[in-house]
C-alpha positions in Angstrom: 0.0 0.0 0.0 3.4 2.5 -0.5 2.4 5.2 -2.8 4.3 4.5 -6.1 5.9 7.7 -8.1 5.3 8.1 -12.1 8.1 7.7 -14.5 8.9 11.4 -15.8 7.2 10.4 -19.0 3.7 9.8 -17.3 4.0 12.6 -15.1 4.0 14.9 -17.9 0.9 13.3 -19.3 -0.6 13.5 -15.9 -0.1 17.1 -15.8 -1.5 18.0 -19.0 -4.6 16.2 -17.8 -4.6 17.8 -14.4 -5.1 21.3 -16.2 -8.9 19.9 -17.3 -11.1 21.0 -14.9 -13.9 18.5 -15.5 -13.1 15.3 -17.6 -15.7 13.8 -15.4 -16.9 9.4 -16.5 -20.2 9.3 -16.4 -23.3 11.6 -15.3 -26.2 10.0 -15.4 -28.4 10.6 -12.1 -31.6 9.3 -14.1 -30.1 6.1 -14.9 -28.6 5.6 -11.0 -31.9 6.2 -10.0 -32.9 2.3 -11.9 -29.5 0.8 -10.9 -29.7 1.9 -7.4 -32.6 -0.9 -6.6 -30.0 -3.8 -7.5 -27.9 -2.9 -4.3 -28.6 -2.9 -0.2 -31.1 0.4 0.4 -31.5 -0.1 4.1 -30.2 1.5 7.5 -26.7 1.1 8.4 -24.9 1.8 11.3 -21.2 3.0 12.1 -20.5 -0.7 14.1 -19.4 -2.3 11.1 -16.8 0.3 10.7 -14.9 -1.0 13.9 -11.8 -2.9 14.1 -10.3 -1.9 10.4 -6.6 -0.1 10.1 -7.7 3.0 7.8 -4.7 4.8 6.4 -5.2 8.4 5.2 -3.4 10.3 2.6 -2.8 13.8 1.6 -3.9 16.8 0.9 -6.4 18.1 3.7 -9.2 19.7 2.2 -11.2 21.4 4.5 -15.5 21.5 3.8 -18.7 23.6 4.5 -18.6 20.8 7.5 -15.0 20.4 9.0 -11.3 18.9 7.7 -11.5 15.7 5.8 -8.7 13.3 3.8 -10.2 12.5 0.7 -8.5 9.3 0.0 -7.9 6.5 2.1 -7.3 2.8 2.2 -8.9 0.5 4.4 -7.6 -3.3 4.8 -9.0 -6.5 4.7 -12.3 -5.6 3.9 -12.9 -8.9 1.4 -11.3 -12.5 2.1 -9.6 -14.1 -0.2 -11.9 -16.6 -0.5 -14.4 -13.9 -1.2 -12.6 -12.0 -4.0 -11.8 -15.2 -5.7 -15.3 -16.0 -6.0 -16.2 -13.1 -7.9 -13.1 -13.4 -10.2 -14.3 -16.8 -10.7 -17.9 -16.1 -11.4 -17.1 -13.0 -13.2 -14.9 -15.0 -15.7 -17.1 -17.6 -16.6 -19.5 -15.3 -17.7 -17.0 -13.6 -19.7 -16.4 -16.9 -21.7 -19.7 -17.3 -22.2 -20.8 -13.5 -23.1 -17.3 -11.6 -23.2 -16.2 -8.3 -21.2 -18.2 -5.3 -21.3 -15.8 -2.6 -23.5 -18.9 0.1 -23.7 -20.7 0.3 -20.8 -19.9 3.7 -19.4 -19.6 6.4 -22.6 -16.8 8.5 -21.4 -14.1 6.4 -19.4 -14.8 3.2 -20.4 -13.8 0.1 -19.1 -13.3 -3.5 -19.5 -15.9 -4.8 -17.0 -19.3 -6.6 -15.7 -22.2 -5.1 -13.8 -22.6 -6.9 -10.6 -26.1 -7.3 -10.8 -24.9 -9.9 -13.6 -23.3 -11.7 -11.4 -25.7 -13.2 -8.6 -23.3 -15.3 -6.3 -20.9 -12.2 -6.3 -24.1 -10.1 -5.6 -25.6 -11.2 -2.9 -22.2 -11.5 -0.7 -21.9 -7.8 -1.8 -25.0 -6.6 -0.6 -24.4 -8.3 2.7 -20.9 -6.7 2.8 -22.3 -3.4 1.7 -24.8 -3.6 4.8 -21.9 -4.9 7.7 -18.9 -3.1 6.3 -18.7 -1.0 3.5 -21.5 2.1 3.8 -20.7 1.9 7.3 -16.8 2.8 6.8 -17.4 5.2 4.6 -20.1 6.6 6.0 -17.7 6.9 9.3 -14.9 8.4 7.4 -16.6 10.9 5.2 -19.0 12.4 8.5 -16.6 15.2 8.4 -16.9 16.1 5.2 -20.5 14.9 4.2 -23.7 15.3 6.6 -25.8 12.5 6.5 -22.9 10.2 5.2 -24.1 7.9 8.1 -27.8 7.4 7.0 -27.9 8.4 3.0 -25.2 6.5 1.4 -26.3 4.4 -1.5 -24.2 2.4 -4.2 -25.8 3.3 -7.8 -23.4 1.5 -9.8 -21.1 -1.3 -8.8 -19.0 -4.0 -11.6 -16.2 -6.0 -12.0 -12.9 -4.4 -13.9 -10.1 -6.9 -15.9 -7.0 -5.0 -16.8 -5.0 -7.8 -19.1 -1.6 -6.8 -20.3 -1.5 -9.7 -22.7 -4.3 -8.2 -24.5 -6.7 -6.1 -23.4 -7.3 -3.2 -21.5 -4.3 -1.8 -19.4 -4.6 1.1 -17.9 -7.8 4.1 -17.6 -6.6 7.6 -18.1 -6.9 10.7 -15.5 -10.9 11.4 -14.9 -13.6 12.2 -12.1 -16.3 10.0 -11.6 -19.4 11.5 -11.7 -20.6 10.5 -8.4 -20.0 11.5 -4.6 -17.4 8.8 -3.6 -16.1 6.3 -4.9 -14.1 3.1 -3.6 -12.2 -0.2 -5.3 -11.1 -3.2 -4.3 -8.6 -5.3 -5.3 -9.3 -8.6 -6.3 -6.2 -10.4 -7.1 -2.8 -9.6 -5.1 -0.7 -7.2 -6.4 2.1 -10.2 -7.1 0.1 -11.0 -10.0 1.2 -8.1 -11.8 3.4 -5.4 -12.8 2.2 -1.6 -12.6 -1.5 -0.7 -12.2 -3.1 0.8 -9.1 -4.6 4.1 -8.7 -3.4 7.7 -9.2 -4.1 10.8 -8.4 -2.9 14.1 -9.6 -2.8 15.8 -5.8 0.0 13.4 -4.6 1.2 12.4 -8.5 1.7 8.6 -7.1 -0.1 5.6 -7.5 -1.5 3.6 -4.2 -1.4 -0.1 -5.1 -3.4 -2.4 -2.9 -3.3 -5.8 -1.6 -6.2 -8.4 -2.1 -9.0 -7.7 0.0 -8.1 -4.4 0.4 -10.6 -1.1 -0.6 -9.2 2.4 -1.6 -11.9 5.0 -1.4 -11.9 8.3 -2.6 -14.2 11.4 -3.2 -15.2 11.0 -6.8 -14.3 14.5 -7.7 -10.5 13.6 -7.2 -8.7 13.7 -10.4 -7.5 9.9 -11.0 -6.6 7.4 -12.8 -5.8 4.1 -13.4 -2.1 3.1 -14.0 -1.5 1.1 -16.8 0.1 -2.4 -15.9 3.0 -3.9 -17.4 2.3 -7.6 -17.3 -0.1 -10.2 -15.7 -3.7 -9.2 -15.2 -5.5 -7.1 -12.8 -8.8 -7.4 -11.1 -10.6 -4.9 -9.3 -14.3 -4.2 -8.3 -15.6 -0.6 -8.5 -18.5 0.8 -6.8 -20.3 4.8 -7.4 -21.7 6.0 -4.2 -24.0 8.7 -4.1 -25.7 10.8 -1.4 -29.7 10.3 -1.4 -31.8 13.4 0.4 -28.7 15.8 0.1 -28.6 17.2 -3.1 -27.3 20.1 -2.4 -24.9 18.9 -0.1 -23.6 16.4 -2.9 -23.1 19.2 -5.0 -21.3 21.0 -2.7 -18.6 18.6 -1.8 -18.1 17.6 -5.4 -17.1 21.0 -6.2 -15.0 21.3 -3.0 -13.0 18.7 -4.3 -13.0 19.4 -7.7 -11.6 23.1 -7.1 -8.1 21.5 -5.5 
């Protein structure tokens, strides 16, 4: 989980993207609305956000509601057990269907919906409920009111980076939700490069299996390309239900460092 520096070449690119001020993935509220109703909807509480090491990184941005880190890493939040399952189930759809190269119009990716994947799903939704909402939920109160009733994940899916012939890397964007988080699915053995950057530190974090980066969405990042081997990691777009205003708020709070 050691922040990893950019070879002079990629910083440059990095640089020239940082100067965008939107380059956002994908903004369609309408649609989450639908795909909302696939994942957990319910009450959470901050319990399941007990007993994890978080580790916080720079800069401090400081919000309408107090000082917050907006990106931070949180271990062991899926077994390996768990996170080989959903490689597993994810894959043998893919040989019967293929990867997804068009789902999301700006930033796409090479990936599966969860909802297509039931197994994986359903343990999701359970994790979703006991672990995930409630850690970010905790970890974002200072920056997001209501972040520990109003959380909701509107889209969640399975991404395959594959140096040997697919899709290696995802350049510098903002997602166009409230946070976002990933986890990786494989361990970082399995290949060379990858993780995630982000143009306020100009590293890449790289994480282990099992473990979940999450980030307001307004970050400029991006996902380093890999070198060799394959990489698994599943994404998830949370947005802030009954705050509107307050979603809008943060994004641009973030967006504007």
């Amino acid at each position: 989980m050691v922040p990893e520096r950019h070879t002079p070449a990629q910083s440059r690119v990095a640089c020239s993207h940082r100067a965008s001020v939107l380059m956002v993935s994908e903004r369609h509220i309408q649609g989450y609305k639908e795909t909302m109703t696939n994942y957990y909807q319910s009450a959470y509480t901050g319990g399941g956000a007990e007993g994890f090491e978080i580790a916080c990184f720079v800069p401090t941005i400081t919000s309408e509601v107090g000082d917050f880190r907006p990106i931070q890493t949180v271990q062991g939040v899926l077994s390996r057990v768990e996170c080989q399952m959903i490689i597993d189930e994810a894959e043998a759809l893919a040989s019967v269907s293929g990867w997804s190269t068009k789902r999301h119009g700006s930033y796409p990716t090479t990936d599966l919906p969860l909802p297509s994947l039931p197994n994986s799903l359903a343990m999701f939704n359970a994790k979703l409920e006991q672990t995930i909402l409630p850690l970010m939920g905790a970890h974002f109160s200072q920056a997001i009111p209501g972040s520990m009733t109003s959380l909701r994940v509107a889209d969640a899916f399975v991404v395959k980076y594959n140096a040997a012939g697919g899709q290696t890397e995802l350049k510098p964007h903002r997602d166009g939700s409230v946070l976002s988080f990933n986890i990786a699915l494989n361990m970082a053995s399995e290949f060379e490069g990858g993780g995630t950057w982000f143009a306020s530190t100009d590293s890449s974090l790289r994480l282990e299996q099992g473990e979940m980066l999450m980030h307001a969405s307004g970050c400029l990042h991006a996902g380093s390309p890999i070198t060799s081997g394959t990489r698994f990691i599943l994404v998830g777009f949370v947005i802030l239900v009954d705050y509107q205003n307050v979603a809008m708020r943060f994004m641009k709070t973030v967006w504007d460092k």
